[in-house]
LOTI-727113 format. One record per atom (N, C-alpha, C): residue in one letter; y, x, z negated. Coordinates in steps of 0.05 Angstrom, whole numbers, plus 5000, padded with zeros to 4 digits. Layout:
<recs>
AYXZ ...
</recs>
This chain:
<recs>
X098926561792 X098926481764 X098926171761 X096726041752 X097025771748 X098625761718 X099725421733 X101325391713 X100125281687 X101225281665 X100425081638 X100024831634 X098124731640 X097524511634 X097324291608 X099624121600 X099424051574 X097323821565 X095523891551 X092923711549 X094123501536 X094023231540 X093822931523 X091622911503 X091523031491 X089323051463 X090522791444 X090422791424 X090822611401 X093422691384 X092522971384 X095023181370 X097923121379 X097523171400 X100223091423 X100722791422 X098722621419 X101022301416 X101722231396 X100322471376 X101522331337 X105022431347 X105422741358 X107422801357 X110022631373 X107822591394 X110722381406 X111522171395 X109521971379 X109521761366 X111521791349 X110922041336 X112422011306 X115922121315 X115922271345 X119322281353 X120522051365 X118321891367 X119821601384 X120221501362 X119121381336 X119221201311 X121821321301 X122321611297 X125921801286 X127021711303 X127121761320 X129421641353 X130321251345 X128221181342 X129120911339 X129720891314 X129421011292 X130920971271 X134121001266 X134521211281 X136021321284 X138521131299 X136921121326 X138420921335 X139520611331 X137320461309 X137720311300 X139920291282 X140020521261 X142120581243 X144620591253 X144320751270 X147220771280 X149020501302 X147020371305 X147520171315 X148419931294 X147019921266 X147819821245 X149519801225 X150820121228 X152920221218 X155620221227 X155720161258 X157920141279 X158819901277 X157319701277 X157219461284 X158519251248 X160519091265 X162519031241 X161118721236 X162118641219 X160718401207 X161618121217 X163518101239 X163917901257 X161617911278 X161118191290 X159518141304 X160418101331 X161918001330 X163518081367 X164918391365 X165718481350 X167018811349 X165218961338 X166619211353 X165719511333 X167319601328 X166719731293 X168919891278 X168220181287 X168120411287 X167820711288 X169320901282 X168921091261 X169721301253 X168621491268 X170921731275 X170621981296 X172922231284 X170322481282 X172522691268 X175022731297 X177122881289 X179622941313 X179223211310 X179623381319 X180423711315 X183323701312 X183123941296 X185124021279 X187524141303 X187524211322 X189324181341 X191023931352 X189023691352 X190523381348 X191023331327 X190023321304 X192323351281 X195323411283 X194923691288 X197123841286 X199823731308 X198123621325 X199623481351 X200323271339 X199323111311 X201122871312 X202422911293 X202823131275 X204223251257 X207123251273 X206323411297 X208623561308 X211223331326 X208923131336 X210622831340 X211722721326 X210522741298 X212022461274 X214822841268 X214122991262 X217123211257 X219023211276 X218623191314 X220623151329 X222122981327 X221922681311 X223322511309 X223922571285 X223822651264 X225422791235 X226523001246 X226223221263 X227923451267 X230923411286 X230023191309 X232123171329 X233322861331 X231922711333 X233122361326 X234522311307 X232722461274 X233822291253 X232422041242 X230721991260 X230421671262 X228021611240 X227021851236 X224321751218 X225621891187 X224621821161 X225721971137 X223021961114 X223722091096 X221322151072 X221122331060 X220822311028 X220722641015 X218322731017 X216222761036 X215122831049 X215923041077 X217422941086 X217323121117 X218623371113 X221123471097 X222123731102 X219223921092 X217423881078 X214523971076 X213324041101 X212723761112 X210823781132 X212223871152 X214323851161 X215823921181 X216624251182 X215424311163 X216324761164 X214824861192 X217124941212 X215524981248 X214225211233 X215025351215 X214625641210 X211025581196 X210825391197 X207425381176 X206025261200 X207425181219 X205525201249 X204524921246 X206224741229 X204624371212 X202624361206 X200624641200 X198524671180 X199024621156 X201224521141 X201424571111 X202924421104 X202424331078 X204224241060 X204424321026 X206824451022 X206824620997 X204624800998 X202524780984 X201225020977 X198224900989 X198324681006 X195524521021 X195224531043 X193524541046 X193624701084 X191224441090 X191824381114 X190424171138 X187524251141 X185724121131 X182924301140 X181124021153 X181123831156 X179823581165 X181223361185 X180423221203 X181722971209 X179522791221 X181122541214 X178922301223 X180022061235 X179721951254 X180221691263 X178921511258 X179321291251 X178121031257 X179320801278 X177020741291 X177920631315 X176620341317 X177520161322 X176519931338 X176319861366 X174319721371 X173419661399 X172119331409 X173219201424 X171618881417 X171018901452 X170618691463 X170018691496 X172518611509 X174418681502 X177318651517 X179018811508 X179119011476 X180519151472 X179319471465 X180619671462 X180419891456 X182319991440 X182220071408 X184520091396 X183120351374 X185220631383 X184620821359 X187020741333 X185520651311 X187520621293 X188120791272 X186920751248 X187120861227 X186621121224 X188821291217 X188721621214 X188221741191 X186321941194 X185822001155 X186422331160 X188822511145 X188222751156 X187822921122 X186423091117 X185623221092 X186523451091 X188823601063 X189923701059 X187623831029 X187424111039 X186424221007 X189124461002 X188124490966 X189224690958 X188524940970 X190525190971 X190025370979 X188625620963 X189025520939 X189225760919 X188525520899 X186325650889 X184325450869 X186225500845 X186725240824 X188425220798 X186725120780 X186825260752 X184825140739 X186424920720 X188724860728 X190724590717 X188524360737 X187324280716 X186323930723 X187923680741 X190923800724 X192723600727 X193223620761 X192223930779 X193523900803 X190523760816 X190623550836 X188323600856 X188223760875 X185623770877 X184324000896 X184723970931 X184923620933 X185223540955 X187423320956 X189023280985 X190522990982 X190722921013 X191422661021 X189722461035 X192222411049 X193322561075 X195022331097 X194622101115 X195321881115 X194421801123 X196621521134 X195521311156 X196321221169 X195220911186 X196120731183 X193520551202 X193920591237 X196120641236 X197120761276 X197821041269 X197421121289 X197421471300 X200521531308 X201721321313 X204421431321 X207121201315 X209721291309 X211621141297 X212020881309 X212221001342 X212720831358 X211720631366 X208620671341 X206720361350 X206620141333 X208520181319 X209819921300 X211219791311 X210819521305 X213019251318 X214619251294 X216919271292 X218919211268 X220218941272 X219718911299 X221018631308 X225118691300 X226318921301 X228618861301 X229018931326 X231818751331 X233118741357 X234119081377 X234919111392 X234619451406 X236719531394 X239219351387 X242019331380 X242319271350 X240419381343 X240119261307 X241719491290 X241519761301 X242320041288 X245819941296 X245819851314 X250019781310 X250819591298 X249119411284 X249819231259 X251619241240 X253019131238 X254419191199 X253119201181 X253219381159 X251619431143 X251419141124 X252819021118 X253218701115 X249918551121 X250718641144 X248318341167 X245318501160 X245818801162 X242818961159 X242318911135 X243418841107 X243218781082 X241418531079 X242718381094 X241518091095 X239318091111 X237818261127 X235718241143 X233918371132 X234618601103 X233418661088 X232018561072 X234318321058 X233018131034 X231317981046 X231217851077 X229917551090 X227417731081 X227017991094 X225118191100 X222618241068 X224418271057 X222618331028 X221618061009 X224017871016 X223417591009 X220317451018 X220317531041 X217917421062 X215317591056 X215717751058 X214218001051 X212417991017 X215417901000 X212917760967 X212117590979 X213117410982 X212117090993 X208717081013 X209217261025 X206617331046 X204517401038 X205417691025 X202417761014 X201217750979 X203517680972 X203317630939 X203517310924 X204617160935 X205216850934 X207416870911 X210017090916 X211917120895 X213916890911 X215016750901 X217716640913 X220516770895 X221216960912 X223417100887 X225716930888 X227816970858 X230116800856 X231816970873 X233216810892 X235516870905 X236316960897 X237816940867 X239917130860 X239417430855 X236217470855 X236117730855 X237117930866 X236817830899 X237018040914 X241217920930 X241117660926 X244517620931 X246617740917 X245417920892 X247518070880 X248118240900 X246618410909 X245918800922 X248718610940 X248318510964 X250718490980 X252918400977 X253218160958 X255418070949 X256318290927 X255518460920 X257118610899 X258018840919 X255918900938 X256619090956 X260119070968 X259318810979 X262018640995 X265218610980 X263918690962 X266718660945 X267718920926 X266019080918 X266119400916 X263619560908 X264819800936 X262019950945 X260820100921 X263120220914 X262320540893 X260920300864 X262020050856 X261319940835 X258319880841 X258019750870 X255119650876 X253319870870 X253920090881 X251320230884 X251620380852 X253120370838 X252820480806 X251620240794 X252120020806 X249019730796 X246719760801 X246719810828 X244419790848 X242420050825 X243420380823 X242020490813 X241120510787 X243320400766 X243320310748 X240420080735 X240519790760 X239419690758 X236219730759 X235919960772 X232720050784 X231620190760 X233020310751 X233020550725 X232020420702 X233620170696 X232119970683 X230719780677 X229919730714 X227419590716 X225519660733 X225419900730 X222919970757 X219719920738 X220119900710 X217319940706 X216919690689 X218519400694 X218219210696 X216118990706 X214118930696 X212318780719 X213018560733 X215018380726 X216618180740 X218718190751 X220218440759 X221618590781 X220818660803 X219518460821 X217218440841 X220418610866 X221918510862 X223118800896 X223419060881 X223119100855 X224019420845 X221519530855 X219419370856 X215919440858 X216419500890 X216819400910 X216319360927 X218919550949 X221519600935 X223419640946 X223920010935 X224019970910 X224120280892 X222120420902 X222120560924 X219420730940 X220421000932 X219721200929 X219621430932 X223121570961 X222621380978 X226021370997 X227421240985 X227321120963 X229920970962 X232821030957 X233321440952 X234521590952 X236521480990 X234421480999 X235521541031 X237821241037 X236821061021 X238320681016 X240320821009 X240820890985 X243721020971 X245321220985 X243921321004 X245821461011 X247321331039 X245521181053 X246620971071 X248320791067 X248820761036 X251620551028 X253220691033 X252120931022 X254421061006 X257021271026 X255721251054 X256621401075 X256721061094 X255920961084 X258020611104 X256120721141 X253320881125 X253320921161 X250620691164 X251820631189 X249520411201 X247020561207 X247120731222 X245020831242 X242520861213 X244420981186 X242621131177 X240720861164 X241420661149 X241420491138 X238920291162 X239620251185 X237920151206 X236020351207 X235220621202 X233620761205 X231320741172 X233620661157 X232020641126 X230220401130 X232020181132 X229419891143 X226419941161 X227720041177 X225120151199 X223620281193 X223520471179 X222220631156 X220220471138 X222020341128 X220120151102 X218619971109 X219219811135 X218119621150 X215019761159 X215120051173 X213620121182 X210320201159 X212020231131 X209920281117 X208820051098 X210419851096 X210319611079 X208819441096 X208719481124 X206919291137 X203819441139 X203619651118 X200319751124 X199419631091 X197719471094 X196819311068 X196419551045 X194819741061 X194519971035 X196420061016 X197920111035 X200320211023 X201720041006 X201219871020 X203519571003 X202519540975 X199319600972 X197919610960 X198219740935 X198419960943 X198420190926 X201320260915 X203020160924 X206120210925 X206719910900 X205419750904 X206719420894 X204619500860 X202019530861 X200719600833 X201119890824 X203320080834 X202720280823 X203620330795 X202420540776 X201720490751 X200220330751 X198320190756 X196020140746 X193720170746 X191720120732 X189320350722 X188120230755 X186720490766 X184920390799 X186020520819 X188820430814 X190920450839 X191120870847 X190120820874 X190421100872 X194121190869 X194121460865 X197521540861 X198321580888 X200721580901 X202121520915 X203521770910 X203522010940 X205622200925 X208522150951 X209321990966 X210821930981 X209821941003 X212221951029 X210921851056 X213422041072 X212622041098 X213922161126 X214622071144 X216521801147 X215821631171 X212421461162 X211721461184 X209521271174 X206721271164 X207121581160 X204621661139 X205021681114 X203921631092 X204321631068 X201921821058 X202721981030 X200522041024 X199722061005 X197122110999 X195521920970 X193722170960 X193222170933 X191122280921 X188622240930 X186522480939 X183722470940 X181022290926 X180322090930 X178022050910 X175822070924 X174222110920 X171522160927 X169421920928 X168721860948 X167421560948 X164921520937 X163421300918 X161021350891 X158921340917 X158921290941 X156621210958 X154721470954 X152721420949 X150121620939 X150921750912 X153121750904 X152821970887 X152121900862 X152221580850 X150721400831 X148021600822 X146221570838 X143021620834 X143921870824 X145322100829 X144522290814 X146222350792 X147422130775 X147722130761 X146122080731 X147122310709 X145222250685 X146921940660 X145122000649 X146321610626 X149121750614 X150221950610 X152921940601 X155021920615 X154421950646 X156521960664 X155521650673 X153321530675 X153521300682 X154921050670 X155021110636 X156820920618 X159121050627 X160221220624 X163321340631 X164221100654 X163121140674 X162920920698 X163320700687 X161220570690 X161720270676 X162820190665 X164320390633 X166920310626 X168020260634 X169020480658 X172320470672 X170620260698 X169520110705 X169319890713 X170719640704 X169019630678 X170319400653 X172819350654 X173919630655 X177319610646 X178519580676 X177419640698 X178719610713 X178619260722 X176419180723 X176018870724 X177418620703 X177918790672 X180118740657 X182218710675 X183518910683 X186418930685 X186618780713 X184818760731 X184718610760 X185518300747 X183918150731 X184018030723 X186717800698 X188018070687 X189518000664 X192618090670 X192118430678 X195218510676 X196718640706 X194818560729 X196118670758 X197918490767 X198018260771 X199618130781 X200217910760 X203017950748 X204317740729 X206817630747 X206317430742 X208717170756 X209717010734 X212917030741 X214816850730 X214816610727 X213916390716 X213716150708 X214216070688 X216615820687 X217815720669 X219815880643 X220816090652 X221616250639 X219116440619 X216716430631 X214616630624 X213916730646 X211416890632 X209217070655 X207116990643 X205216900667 X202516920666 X201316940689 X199217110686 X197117360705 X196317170722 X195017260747 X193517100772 X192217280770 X190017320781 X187617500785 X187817690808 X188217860807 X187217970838 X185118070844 X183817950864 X180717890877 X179518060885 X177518210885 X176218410903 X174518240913 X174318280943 X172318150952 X169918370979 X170318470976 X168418710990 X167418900971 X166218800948 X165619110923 X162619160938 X162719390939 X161619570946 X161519940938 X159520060931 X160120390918 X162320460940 X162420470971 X163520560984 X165920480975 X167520320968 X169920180961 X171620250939 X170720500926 X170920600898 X170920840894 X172221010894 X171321320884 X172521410858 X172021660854 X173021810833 X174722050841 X176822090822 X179522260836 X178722630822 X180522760820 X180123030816 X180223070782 X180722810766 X180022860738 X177522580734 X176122520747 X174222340736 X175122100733 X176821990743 X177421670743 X177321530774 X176821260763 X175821130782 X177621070793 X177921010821 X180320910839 X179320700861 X180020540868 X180120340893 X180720490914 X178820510936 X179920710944 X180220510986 X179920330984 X179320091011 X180319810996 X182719721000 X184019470990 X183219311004 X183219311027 X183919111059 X182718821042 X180718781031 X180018541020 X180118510990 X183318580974 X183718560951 X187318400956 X186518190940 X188717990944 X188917790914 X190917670915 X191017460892 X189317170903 X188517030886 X187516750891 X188316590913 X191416550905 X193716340922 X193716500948 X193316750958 X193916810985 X191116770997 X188216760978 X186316830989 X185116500999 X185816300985 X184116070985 X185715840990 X185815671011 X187015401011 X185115191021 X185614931010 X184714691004 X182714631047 X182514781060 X181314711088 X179714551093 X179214371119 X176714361121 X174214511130 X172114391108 X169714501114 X166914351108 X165614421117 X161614191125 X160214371109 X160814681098 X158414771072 X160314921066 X159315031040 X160315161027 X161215561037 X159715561061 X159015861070 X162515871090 X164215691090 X165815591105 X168315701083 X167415661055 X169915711042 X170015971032 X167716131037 X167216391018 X169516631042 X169816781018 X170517011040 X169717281032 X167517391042 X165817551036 X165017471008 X165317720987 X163917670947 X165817430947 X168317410954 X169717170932 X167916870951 X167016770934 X165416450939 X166916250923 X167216030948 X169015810944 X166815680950 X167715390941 X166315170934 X167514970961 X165214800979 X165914570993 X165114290977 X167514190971 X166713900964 X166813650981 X163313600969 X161813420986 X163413060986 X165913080974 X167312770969 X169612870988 X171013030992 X173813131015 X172813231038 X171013401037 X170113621053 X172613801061 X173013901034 X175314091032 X174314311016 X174914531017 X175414810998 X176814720978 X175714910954 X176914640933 X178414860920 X180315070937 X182815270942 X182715560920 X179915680907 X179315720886 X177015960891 X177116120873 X174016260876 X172416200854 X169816130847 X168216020837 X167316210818 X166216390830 X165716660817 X168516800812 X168017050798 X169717230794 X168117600801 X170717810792 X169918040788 X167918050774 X168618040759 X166118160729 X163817990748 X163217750753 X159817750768 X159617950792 X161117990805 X161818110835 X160718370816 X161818490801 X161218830795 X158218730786 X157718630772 X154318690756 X152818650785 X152918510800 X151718400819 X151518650847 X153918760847 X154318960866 X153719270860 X154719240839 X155219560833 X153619630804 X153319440782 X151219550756 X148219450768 X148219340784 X145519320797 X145719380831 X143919390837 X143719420871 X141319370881 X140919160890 X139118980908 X136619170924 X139019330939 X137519470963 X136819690954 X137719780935 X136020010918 X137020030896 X135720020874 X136819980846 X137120280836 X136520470839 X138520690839 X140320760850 X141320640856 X144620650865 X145120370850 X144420220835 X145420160805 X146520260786 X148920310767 X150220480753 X147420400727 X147620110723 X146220030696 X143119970706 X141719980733 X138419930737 X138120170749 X139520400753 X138620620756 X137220880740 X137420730721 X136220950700 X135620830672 X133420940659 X132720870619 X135320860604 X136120670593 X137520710573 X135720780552 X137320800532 X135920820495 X134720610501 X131820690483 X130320490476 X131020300460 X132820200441 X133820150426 X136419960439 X136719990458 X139219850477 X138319820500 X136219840514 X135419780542 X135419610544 X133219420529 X133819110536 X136018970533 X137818960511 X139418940507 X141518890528 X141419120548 X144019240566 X142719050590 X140619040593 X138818940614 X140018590615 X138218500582 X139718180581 X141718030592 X144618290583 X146618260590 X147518150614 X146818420630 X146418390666 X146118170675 X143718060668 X142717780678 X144317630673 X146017630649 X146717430641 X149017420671 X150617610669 X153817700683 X153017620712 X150017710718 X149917710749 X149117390757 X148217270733 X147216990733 X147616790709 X151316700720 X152316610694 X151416250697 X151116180718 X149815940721 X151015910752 X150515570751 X150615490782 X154115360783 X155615330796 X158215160808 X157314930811 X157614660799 X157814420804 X155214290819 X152414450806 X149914360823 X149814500843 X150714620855 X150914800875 X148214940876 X148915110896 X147215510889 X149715670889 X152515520882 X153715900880 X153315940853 X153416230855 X153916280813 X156716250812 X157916120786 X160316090778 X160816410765 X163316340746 X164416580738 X162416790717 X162217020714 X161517110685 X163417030668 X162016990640 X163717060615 X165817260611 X168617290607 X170217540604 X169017630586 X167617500560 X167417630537 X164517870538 X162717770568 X161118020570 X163018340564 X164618320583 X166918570579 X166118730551 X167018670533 X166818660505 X163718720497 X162418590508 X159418590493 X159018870510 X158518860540 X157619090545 X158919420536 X161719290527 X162319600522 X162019680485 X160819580478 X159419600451 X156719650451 X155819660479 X153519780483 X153920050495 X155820040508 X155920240522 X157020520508 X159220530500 X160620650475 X159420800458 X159021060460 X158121240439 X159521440436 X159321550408 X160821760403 X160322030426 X158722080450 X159422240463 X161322170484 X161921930486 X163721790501 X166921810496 X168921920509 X171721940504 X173121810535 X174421640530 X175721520565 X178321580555 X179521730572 X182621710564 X184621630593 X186121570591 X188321390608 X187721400635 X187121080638 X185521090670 X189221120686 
</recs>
């Protein structure tokens, strides 16, 4: 039997041609998508099976079942042996994901994402369908807390005071709060002199200022454990009290969290339903990447509104600071906007759903040197080099509102995945809406420059008087 001979016809090299051109596309992409924007590292996301899941479930509960050492109104949930750490309440484990980094000297699996759905479909809106564990290290033990080995035999005294240095540093670091001493020198000196009175202050005091915006430690301190603080006075036990710090340390040092925990209540901020040791966990949103284009013009204004308002409130009411016996707002910055960066939750509101590059002004920008301007930018937020110091002139030039028209109501690389160049408006308002754009995405130049300076806030306003129709109803972002 001779064998088959495959003829080299013409037929046969369109086909190979056209699997080598997919192959290299392919490969290109993925090469493009891995590859982080320094350029010496790679970032990578990789699903886990649901058997390692369950394996790190079952590590973060050995240390809640037998140490003690980890706490959260979270874990007696996750920790049921009898649900096999498939479950929490009525959500069972169906997904997991790592994110990992890699540079040419290190190897690091970090960031843990594990997905929890409902079991039993509810037609209450109010419940989501899905919610989000999650973590930037895989395990307790890979946090530096930096306390001493001998820190759990402390007096509750000295662990008080390593608390306040702790949260003190902590506004100061990532918020540019300098809190008044006396805030937090009451909690111990009242402690020090009577217990049962302190902690009827201590809870007293939270009760009436947790929803305070210039009660920056009630923000930061009033977590969802802070049950577990009161009970550590209240039993004079060290161990437990050294275990509460460690705890909070472990989740306060993941920016997200800090994140989401320091603005919560406010419109963006995803909800926060508590934590386990060092996973916390968050409401589902769904990320806008692709799903823009197939959107029709009433869901695309719906959008854009809750853009507006969210760039409002980034702007006006997220971060208020104490000055001179007032408050007035600092901005907080997005500087990576992108659809990916944004989703929508299980009733239709928009959420932030990637902080890592959302900060106030004062943490983001100082006076450095620099030889161009590409020196002071950091990613969207663009700072200015001046050509008389050759310094950063400590500032972002632009704002949100240009960053959104520029990123997200238009899109460069394909204008359907534009909320506002993806589709006809009314004839009657297209141009109109169009004008606008230009105006927001190109409010002029910075000091002769080429950066664009800020948009107008007052676009805000204009565009949502375009946008705004009686089929339109937004209720409480």
């Amino acid at each position: 039997m001779k064998p088959k001979i495959l003829l080299w016809n013409s037929k046969n090299k369109k086909i190979l041609l056209t699997c080598l051109f997919f192959l290299t596309v392919i490969l290109y992409a993925n090469n493009f998508y891995s590859t982080s924007k320094l350029g010496s590292s790679t970032d990578f996301k990789t699903k886990c099976n649901l058997n390692y899941a369950k394996y790190l479930i079952r590590d973060l509960c050995s240390l809640y079942e037998q140490e003690s050492s980890i706490m959260g109104n979270l874990c007696p949930q996750l920790c049921e042996k009898a649900s096999s750490y498939e479950y929490y309440k009525n959500y069972h484990l169906t997904d997991c994901n790592v994110k990992g980094h890699f540079s040419e000297n290190n190897f690091d699996l970090s960031k843990t994402v594990l997905l929890y759905e409902l079991r039993k479909m509810n037609r209450n809106t109010d419940i989501p369908l899905k919610l989000v564990l999650k973590s930037t290290k895989q395990y307790y033990l890979d946090f530096d807390t930096h306390l001493d080995f001998d820190f759990k035999d402390k007096p509750i005294l000295e662990q008080l005071e390593y608390l306040k240095a702790y949260i003190d540093s902590t506004l100061q670091t990532k918020f540019d709060i300098k809190l008044d001493p006396n805030e937090l020198k009451a909690w111990s000196y009242e402690y020090e002199k009577d217990k049962k009175s302190a902690i009827e202050f201590l809870k007293n005091d939270l009760a009436l200022k947790k929803t305070y915006d210039f009660n920056y430690y009630v923000k930061l301190f009033a977590s969802d454990n802070f049950y577990f603080y009161i009970e550590a006075l209240e039993s004079e036990d060290k161990r437990k009290m050294s275990n509460f710090i460690q705890n909070l340390i472990t989740l306060t040092s993941q920016d997200e969290y800090l994140f989401y925990t320091f603005y919560r209540l406010k419109p963006g901020a995803i909800k926060i339903y508590g934590s386990c040791g060092h996973f916390y966990m968050v409401e589902f949103a769904r990320p806008l990447t692709y799903r823009v284009r197939s959107m029709d013009l009433i869901e695309r204004k719906k959008l854009a509104l809750q853009f507006l308002e969210l760039v409002h409130n980034l702007d006006t009411t997220y971060l208020l600071k104490k000055k001179n016996m007032s408050l007035i707002s600092e901005p907080v910055q997005m500087c990576d906007v992108k659809l990916d960066n944004f989703g929508l939750n299980h009733e239709g509101k928009l959420r932030i759903i990637d902080t890592d590059m959302a900060s106030p002004d004062s943490y983001l920008f100082s006076e450095k040197i620099c030889e161009r301007h590409e020196d002071c930018h950091f990613f969207d937020c663009k700072s200015y080099c001046s050509p008389e110091t050759r310094k950063c002139v400590g500032q972002r030039v632009n704002n949100n509102l240009q960053a959104i028209c520029e990123k997200i109501f238009d899109n460069d690389l394909n204008k359907l995945d534009g909320i506002l160049t993806g589709i006809k408006f009314e004839s009657n308002s297209h141009d109109e809406v169009m004008n606008r754009l230009k105006q927001c995405k190109n409010p002029g130049f910075f000091k002769n420059s080429d950066l664009q300076s800020k948009a107008n806030p007052r676009l805000i306003r204009a565009f949502a008087n375009l946008l705004l129709d009686e089929g339109i109803k937004l209720g409480k972002q």
